[in-house]
C-alpha positions in Angstrom: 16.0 37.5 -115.7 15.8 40.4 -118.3 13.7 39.3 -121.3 14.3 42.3 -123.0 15.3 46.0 -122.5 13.8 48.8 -124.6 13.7 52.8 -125.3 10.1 53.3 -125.0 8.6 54.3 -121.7 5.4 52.4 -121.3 4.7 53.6 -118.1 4.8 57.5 -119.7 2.6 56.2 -122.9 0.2 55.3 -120.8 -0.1 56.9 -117.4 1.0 60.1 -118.5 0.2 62.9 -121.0 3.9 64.2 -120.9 5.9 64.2 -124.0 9.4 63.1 -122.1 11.1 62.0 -118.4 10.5 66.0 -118.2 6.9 66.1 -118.3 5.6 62.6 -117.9 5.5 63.1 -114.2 7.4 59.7 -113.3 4.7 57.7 -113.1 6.7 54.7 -113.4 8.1 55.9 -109.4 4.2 55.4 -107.8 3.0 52.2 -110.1 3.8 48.7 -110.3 3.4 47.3 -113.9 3.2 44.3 -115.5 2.5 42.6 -118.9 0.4 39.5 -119.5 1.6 37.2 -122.4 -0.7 35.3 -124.2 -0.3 32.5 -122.0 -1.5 35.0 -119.0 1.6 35.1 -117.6 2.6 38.4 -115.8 5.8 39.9 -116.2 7.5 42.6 -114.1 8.0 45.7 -116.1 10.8 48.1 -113.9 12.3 51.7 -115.6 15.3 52.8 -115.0 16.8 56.3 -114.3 17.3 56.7 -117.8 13.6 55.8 -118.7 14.1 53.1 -120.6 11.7 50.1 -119.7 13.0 46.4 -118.8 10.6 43.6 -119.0 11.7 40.5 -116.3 10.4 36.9 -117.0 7.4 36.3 -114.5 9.2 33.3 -113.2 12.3 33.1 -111.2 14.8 31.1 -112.7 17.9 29.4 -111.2 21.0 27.6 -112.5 21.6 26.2 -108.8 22.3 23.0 -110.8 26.1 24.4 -112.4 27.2 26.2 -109.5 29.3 22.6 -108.9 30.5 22.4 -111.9 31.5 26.4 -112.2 32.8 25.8 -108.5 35.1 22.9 -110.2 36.0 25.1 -113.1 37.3 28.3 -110.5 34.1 30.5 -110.2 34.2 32.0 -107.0 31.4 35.0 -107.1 28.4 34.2 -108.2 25.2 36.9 -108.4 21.4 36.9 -107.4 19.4 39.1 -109.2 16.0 40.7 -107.6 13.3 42.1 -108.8 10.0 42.6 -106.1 11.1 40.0 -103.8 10.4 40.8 -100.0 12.8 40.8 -96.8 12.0 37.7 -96.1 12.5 35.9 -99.5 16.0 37.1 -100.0 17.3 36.2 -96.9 15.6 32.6 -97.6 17.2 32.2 -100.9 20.8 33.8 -99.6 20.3 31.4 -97.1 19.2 28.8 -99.5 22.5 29.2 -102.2 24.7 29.8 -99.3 24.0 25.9 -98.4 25.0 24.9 -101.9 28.3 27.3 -102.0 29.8 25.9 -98.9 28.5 22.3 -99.5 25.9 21.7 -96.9 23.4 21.0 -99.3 23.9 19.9 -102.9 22.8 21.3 -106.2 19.8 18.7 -106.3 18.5 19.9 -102.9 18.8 23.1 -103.4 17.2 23.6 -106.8 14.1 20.9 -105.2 13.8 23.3 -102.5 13.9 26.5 -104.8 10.8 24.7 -107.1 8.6 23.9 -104.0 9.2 27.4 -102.6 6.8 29.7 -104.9 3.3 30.6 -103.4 2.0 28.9 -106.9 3.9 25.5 -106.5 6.2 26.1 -109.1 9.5 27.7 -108.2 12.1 28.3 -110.2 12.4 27.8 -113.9 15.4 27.0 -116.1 14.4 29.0 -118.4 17.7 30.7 -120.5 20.1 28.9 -117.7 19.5 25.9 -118.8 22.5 24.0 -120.7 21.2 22.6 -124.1 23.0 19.6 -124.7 
């Protein structure tokens, strides 16, 4: 998910001594970026054609856990956003919400097997999906 979107080019402030998209050189095409948070989590820092910088939360969050209830309430289409996942790890989680859409696998399952799935042992978060009651 997006934590934030902004004007300033990072990726030109810093790898670049150009003054604009004109002259920075695109650096932001040949580098993979990050910021660390004072926690030391990394988060994914992509530009887009326009130069303006979005910074991604470093953990993949899921709201496998409404898809019932939106299901119930007429949602039909539902979206998965990616970032830098491989080949591989989008077909898994395709596969994975695919099982919850047409019921072979319910939202429990699913979002168990998205938290186990993460190289660090933590999956998913909630993180802004969650429902605050």
């Amino acid at each position: 998910m997006p934590l934030f979107h902004m004007e300033h080019c990072v990726f030109a402030a810093l790898m670049s001594n150009g003054a604009d998209y004109k002259t920075c050189g695109r650096p932001c095409e040949r580098h993979v970026v990050a910021l660390r948070d004072r926690t030391g989590a990394l988060h994914p820092l992509e530009a887009d054609v326009g130069c303006r910088n979005t910074v991604f939360h470093g953990k993949s969050q899921s709201a496998a856990t409404l898809v019932p209830t939106l299901q119930k309430q007429g949602v039909r289409r539902f979206r998965i956003e990616l970032v830098r996942e491989s080949p591989e790890e989008i077909g898994r989680l395709v596969r994975t919400y695919q099982s919850l859409m047409n019921g072979q696998k319910n939202a429990d399952e699913v979002w168990r097997a998205l938290r186990a799935s993460a190289d660090d042992g933590y999956g998913v978060v909630r993180g802004s999906l969650r429902v605050l009651q």
